[in-house]
mmCIF file of the N, C-alpha and C atoms, coordinates in Angstrom:
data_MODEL
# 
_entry.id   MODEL 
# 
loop_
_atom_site.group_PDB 
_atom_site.id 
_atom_site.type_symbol 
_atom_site.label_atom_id 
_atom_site.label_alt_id 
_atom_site.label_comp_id 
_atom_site.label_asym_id 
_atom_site.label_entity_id 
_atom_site.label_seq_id 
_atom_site.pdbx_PDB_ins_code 
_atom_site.Cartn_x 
_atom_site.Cartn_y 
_atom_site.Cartn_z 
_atom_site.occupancy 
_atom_site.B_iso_or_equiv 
_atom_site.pdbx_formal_charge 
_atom_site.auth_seq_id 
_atom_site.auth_comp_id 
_atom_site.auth_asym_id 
_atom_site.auth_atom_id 
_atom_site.pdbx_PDB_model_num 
ATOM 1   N N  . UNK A 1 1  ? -28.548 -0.963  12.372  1.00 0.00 ? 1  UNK A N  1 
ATOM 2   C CA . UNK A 1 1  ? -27.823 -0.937  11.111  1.00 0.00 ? 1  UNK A CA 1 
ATOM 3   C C  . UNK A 1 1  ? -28.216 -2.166  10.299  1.00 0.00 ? 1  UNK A C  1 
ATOM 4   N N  . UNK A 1 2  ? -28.564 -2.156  9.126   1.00 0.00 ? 2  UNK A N  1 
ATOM 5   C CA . UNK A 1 2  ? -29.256 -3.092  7.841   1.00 0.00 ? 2  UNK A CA 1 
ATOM 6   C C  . UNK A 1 2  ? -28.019 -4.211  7.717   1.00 0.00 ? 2  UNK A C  1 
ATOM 7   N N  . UNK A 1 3  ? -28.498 -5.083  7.142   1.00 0.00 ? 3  UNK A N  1 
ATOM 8   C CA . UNK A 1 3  ? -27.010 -5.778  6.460   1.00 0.00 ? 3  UNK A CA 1 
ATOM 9   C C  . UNK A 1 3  ? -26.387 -4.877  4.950   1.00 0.00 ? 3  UNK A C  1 
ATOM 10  N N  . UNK A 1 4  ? -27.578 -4.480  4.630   1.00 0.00 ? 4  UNK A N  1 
ATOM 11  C CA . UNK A 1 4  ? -26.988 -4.124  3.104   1.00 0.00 ? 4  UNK A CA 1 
ATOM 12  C C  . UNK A 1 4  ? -26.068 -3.112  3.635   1.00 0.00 ? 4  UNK A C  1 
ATOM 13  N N  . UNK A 1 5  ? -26.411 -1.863  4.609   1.00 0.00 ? 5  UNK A N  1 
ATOM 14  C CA . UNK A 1 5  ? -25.725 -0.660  5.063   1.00 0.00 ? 5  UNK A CA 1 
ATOM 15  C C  . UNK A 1 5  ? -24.247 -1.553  5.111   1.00 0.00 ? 5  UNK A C  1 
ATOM 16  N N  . UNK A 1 6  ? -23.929 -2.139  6.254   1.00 0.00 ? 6  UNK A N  1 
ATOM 17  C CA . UNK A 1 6  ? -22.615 -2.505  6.310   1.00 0.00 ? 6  UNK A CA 1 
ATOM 18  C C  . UNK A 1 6  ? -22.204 -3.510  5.336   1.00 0.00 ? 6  UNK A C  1 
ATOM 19  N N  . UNK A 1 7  ? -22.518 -3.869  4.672   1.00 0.00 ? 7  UNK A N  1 
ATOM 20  C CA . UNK A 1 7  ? -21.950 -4.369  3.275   1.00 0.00 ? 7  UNK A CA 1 
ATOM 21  C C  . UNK A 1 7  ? -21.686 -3.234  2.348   1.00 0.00 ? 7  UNK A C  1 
ATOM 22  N N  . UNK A 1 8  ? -21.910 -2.097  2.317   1.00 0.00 ? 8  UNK A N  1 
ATOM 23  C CA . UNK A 1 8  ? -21.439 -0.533  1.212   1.00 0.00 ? 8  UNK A CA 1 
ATOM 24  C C  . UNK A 1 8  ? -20.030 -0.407  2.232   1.00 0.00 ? 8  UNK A C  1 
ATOM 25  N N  . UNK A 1 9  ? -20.282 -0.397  3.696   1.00 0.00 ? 9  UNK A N  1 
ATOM 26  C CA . UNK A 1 9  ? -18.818 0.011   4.140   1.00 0.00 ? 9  UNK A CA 1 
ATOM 27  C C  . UNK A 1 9  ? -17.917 -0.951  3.743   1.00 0.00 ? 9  UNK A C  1 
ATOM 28  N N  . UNK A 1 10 ? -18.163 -2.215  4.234   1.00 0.00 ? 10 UNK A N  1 
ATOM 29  C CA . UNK A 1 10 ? -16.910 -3.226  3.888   1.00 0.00 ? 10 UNK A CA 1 
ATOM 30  C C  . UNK A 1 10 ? -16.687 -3.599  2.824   1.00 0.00 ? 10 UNK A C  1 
ATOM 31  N N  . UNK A 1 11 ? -17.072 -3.164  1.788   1.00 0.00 ? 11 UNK A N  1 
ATOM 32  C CA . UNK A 1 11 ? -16.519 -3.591  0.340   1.00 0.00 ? 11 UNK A CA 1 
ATOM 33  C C  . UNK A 1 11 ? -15.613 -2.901  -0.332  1.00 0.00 ? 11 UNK A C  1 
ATOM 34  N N  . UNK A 1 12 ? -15.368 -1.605  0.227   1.00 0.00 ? 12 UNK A N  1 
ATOM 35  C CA . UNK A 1 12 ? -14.007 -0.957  -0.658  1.00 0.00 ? 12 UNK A CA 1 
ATOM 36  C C  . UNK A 1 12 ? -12.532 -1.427  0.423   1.00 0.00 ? 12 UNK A C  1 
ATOM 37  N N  . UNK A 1 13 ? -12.352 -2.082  1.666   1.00 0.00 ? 13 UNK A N  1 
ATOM 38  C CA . UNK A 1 13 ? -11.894 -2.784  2.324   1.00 0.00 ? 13 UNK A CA 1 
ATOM 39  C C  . UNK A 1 13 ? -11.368 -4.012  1.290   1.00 0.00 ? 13 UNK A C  1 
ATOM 40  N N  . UNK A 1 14 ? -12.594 -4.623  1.265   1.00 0.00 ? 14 UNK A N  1 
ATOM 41  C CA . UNK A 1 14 ? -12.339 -6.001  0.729   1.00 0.00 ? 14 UNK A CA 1 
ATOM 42  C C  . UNK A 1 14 ? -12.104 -5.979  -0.672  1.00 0.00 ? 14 UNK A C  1 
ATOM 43  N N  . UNK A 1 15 ? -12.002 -4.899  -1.412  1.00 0.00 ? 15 UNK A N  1 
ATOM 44  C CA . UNK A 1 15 ? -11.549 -5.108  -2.672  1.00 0.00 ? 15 UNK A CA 1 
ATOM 45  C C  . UNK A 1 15 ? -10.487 -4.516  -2.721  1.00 0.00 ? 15 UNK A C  1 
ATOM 46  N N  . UNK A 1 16 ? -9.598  -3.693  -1.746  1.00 0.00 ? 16 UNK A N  1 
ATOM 47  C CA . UNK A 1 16 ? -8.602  -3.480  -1.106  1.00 0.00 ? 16 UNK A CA 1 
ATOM 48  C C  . UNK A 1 16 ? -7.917  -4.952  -0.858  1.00 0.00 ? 16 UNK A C  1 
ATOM 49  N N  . UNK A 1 17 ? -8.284  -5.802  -0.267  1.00 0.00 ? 17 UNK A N  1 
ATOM 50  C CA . UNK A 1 17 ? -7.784  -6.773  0.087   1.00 0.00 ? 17 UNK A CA 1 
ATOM 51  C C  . UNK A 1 17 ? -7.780  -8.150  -1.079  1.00 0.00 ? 17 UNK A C  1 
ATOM 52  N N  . UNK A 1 18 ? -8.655  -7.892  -2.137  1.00 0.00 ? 18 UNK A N  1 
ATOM 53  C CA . UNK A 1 18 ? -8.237  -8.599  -3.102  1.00 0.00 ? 18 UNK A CA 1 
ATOM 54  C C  . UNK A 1 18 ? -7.765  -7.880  -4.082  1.00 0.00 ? 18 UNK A C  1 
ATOM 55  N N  . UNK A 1 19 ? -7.264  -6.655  -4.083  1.00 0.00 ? 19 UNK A N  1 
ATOM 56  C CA . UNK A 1 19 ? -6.389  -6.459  -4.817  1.00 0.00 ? 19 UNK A CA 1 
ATOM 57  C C  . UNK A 1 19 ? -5.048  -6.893  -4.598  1.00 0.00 ? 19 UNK A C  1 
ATOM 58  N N  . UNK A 1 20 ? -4.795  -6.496  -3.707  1.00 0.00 ? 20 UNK A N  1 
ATOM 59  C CA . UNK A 1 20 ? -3.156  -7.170  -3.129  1.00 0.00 ? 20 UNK A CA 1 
ATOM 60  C C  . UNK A 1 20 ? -2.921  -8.507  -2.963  1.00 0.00 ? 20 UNK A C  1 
ATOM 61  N N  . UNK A 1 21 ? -4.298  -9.562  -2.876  1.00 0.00 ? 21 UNK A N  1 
ATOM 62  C CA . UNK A 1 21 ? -3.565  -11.005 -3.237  1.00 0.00 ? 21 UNK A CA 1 
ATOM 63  C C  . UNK A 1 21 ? -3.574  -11.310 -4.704  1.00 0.00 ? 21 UNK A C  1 
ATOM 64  N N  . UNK A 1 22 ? -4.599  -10.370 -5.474  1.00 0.00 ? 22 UNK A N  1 
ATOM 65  C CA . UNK A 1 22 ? -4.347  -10.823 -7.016  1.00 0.00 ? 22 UNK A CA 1 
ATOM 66  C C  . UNK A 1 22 ? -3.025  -10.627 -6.897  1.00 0.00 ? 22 UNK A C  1 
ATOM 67  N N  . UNK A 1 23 ? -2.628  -9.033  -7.105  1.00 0.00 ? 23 UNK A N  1 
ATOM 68  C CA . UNK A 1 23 ? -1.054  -8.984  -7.438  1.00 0.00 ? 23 UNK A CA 1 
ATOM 69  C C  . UNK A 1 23 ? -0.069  -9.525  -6.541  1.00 0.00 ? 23 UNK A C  1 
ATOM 70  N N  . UNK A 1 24 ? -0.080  -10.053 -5.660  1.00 0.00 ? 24 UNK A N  1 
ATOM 71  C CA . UNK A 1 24 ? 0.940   -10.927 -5.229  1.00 0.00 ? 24 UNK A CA 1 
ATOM 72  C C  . UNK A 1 24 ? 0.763   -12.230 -5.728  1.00 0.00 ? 24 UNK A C  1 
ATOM 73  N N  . UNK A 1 25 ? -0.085  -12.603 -5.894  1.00 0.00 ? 25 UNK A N  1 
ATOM 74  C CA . UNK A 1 25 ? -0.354  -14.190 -6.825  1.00 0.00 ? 25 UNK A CA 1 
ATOM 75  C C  . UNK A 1 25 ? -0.062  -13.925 -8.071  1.00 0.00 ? 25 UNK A C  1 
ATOM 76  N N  . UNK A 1 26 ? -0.080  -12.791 -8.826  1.00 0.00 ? 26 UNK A N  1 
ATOM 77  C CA . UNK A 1 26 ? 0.311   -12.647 -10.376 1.00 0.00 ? 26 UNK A CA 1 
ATOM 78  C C  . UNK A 1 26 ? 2.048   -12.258 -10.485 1.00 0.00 ? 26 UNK A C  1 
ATOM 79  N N  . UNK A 1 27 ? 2.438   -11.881 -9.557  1.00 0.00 ? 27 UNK A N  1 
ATOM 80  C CA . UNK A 1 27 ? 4.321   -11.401 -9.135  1.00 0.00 ? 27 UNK A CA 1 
ATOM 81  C C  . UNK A 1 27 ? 4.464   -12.901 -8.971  1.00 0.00 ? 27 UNK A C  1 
ATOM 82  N N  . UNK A 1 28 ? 3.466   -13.743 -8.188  1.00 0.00 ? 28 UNK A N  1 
ATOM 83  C CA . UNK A 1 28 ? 4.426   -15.399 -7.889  1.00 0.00 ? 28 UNK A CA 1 
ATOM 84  C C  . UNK A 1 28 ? 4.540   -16.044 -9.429  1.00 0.00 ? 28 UNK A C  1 
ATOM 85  N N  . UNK A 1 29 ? 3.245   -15.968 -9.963  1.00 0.00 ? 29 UNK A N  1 
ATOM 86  C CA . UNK A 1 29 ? 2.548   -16.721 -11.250 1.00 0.00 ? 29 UNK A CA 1 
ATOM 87  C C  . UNK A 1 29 ? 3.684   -15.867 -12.209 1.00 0.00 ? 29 UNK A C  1 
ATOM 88  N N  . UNK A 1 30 ? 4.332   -14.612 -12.367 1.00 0.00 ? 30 UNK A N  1 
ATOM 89  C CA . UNK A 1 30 ? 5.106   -14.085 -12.858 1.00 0.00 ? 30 UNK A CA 1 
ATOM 90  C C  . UNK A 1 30 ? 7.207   -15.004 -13.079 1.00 0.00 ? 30 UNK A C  1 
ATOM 91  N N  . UNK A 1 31 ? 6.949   -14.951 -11.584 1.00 0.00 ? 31 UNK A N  1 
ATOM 92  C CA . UNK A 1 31 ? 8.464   -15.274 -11.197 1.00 0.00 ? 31 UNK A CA 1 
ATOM 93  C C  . UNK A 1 31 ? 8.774   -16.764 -11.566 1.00 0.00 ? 31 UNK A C  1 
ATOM 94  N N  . UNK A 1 32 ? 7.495   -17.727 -11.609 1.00 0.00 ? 32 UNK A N  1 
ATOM 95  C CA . UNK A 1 32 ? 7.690   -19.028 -11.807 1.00 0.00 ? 32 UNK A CA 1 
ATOM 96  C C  . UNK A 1 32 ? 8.611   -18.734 -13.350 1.00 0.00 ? 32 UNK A C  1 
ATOM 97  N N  . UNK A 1 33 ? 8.166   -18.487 -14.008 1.00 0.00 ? 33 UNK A N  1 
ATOM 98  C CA . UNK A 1 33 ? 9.339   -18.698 -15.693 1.00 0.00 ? 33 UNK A CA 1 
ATOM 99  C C  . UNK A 1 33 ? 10.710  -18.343 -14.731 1.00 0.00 ? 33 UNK A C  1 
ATOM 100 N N  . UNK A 1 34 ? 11.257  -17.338 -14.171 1.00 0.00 ? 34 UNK A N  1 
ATOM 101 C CA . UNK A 1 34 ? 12.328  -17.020 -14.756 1.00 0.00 ? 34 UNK A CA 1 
ATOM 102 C C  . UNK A 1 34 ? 13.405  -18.268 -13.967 1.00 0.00 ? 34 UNK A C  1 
ATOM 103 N N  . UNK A 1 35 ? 15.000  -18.223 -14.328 1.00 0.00 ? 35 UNK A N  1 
ATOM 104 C CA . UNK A 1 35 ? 15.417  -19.288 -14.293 1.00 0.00 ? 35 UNK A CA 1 
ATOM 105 C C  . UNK A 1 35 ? 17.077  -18.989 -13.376 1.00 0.00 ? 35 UNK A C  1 
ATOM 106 N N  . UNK A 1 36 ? 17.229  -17.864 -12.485 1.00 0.00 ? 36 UNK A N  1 
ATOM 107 C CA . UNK A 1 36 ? 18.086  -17.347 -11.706 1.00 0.00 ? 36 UNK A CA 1 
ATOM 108 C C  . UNK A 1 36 ? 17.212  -17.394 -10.137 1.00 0.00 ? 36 UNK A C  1 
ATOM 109 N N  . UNK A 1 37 ? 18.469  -17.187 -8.788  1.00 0.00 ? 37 UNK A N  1 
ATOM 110 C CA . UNK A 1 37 ? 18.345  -17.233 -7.830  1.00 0.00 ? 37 UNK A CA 1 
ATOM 111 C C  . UNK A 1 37 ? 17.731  -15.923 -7.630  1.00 0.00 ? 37 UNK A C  1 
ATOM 112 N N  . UNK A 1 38 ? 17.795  -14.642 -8.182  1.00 0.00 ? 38 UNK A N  1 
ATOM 113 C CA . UNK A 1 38 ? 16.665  -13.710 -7.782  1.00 0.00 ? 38 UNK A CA 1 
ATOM 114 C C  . UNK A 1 38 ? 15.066  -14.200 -8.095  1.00 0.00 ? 38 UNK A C  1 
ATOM 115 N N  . UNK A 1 39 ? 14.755  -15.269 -8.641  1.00 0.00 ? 39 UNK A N  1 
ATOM 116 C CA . UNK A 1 39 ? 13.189  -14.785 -8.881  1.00 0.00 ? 39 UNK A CA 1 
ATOM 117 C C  . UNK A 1 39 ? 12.779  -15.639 -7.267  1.00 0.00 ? 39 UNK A C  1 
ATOM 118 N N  . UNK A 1 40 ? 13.667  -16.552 -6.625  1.00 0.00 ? 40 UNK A N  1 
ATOM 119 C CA . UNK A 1 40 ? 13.132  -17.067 -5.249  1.00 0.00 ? 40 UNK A CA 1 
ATOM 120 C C  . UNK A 1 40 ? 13.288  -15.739 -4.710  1.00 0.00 ? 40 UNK A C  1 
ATOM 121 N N  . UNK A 1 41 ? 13.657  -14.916 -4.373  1.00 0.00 ? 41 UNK A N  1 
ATOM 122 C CA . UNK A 1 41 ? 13.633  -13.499 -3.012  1.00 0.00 ? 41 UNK A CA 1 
ATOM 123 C C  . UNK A 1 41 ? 12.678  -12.720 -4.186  1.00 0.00 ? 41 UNK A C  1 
ATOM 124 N N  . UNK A 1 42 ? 12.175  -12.258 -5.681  1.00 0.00 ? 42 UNK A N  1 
ATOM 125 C CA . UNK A 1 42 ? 11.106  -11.172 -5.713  1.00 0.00 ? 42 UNK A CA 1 
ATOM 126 C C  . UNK A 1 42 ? 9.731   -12.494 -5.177  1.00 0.00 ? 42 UNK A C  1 
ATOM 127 N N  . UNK A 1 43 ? 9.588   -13.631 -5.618  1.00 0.00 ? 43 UNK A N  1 
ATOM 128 C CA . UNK A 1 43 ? 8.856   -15.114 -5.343  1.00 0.00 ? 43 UNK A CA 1 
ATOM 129 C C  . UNK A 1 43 ? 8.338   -14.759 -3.644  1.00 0.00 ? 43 UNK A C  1 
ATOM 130 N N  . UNK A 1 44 ? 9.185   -14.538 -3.147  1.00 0.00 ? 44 UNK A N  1 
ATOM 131 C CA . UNK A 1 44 ? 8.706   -14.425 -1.764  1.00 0.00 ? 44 UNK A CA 1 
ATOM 132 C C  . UNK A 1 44 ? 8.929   -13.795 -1.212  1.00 0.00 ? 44 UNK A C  1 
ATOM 133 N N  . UNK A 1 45 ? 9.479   -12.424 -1.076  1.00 0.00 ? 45 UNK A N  1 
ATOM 134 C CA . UNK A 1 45 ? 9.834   -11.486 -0.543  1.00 0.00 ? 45 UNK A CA 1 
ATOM 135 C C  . UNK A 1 45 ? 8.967   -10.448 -1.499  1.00 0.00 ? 45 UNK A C  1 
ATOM 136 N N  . UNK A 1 46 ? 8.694   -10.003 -2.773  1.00 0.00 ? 46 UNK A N  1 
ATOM 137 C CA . UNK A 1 46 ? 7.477   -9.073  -2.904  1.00 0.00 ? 46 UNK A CA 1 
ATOM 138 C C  . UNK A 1 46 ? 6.287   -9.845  -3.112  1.00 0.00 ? 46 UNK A C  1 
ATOM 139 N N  . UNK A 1 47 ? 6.205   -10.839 -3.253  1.00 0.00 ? 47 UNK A N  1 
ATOM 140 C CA . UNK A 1 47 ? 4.601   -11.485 -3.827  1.00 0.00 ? 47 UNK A CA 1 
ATOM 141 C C  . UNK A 1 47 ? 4.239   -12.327 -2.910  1.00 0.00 ? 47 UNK A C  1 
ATOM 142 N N  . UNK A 1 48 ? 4.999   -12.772 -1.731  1.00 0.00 ? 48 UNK A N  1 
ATOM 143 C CA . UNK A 1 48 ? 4.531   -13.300 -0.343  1.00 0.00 ? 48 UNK A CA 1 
ATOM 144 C C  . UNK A 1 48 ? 4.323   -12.448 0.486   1.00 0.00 ? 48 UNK A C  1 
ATOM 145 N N  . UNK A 1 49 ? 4.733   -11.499 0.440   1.00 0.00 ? 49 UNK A N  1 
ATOM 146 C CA . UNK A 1 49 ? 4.491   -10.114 1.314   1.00 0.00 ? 49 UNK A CA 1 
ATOM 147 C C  . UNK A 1 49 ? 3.195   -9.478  1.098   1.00 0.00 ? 49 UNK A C  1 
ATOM 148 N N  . UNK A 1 50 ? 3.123   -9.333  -0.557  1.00 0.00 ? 50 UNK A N  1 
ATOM 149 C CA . UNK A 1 50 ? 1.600   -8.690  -0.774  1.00 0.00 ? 50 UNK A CA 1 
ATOM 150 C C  . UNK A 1 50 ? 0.553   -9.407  -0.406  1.00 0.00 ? 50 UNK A C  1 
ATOM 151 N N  . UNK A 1 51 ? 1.147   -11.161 -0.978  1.00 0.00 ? 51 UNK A N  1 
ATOM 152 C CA . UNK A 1 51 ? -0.654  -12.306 -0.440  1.00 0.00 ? 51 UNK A CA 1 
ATOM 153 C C  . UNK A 1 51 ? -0.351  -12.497 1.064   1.00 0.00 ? 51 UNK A C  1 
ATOM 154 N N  . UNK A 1 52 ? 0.547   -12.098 1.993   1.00 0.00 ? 52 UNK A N  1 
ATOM 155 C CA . UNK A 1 52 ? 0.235   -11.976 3.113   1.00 0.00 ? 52 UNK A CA 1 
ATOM 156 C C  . UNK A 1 52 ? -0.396  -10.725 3.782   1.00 0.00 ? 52 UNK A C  1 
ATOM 157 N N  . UNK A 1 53 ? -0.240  -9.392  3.130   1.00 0.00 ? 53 UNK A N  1 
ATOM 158 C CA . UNK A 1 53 ? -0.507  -8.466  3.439   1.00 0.00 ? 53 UNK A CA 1 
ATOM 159 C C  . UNK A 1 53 ? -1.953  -8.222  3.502   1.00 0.00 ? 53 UNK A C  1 
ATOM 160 N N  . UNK A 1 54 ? -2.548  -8.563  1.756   1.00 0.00 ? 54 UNK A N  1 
ATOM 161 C CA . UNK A 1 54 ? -3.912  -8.746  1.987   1.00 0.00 ? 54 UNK A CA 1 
ATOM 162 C C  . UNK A 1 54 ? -4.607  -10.080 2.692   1.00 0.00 ? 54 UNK A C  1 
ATOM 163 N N  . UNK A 1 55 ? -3.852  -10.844 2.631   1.00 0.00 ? 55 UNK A N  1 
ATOM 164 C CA . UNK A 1 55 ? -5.031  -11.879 3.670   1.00 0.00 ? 55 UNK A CA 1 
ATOM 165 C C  . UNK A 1 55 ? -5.098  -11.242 5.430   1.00 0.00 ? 55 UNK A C  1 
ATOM 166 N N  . UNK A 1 56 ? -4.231  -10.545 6.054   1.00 0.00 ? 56 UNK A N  1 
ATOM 167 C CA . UNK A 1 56 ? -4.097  -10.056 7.229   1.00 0.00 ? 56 UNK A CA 1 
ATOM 168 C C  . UNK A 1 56 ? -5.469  -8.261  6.522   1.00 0.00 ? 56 UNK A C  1 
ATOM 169 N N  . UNK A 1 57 ? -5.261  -7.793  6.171   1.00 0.00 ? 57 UNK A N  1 
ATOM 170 C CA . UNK A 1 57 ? -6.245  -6.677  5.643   1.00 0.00 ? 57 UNK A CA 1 
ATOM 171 C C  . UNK A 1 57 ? -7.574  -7.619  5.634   1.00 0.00 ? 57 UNK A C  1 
ATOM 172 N N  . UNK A 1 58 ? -7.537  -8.591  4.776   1.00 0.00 ? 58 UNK A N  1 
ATOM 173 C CA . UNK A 1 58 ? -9.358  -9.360  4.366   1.00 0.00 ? 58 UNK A CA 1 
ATOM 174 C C  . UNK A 1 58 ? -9.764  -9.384  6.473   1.00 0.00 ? 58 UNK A C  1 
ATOM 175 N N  . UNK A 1 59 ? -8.752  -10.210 6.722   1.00 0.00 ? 59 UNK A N  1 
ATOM 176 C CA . UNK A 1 59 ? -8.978  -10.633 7.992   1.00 0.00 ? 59 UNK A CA 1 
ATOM 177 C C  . UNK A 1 59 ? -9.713  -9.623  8.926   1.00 0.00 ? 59 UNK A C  1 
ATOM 178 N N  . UNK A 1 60 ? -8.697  -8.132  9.334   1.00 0.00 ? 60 UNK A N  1 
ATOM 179 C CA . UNK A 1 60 ? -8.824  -7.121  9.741   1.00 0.00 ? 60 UNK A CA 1 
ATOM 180 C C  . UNK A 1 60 ? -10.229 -6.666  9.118   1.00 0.00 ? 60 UNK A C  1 
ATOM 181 N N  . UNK A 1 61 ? -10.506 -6.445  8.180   1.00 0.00 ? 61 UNK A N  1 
ATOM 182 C CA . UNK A 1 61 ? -11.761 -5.602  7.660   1.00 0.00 ? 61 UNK A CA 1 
ATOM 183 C C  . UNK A 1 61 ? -13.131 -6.311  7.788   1.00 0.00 ? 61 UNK A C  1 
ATOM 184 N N  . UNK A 1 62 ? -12.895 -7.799  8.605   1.00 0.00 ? 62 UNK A N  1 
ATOM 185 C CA . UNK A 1 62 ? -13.594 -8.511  8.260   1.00 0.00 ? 62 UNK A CA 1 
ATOM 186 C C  . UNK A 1 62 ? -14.546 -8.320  10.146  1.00 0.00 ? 62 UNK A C  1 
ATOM 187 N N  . UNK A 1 63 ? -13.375 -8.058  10.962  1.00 0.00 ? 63 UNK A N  1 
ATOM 188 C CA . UNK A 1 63 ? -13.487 -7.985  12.367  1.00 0.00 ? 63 UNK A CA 1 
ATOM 189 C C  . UNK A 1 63 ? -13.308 -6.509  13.186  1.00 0.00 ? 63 UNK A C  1 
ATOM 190 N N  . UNK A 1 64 ? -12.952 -5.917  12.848  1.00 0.00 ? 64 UNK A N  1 
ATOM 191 C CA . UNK A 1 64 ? -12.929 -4.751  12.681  1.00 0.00 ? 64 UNK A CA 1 
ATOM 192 C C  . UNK A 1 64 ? -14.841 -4.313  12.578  1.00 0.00 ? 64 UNK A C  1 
ATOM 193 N N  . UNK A 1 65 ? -14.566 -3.541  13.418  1.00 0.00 ? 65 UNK A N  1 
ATOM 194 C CA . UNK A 1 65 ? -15.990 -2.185  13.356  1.00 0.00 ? 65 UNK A CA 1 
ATOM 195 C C  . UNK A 1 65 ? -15.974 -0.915  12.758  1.00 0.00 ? 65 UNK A C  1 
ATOM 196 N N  . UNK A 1 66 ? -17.166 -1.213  11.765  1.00 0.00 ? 66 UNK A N  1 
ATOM 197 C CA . UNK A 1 66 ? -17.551 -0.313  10.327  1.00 0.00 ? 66 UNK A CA 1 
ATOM 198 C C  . UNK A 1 66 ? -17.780 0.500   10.778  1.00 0.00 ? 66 UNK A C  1 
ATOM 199 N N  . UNK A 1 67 ? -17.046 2.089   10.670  1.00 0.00 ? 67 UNK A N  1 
ATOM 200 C CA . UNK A 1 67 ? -16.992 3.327   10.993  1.00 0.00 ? 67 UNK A CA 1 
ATOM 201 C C  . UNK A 1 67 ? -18.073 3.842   9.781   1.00 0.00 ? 67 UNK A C  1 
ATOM 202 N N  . UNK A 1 68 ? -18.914 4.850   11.047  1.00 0.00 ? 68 UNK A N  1 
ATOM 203 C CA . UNK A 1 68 ? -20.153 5.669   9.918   1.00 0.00 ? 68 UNK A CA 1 
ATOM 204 C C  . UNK A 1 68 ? -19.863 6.460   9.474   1.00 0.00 ? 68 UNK A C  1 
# 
């Protein structure tokens, strides 16, 4: 198997996986304005969840074996 071959598999993975830390970094970068005790629980409870979700996905797709 080429390098380029398994670089076509792992890239819809990994842009999978930076999709979900953009938008959990743009929900944090979001919540910073507001000025109540809900924006700490959406702050880290939806937008720590997503940039944890995809850094565990980057991780996984990274070690993980590319199915043909």
């Amino acid at each position: 198997m080429s390098m380029e071959n398994q670089g076509d598999k792992i890239a819809p993975r990994l842009r999978i996986s930076g999709g979900l830390i953009s938008l959990g970094l743009l929900i944090e970068a979001f919540t910073l304005s507001w000025n109540n005790p809900v924006a700490f629980l959406v702050f880290l409870g939806i937008g720590g969840l997503l940039l944890a979700v995809g850094i565990v996905f980057y991780l996984l797709s990274l070690v993980s074996p590319s199915r043909s």
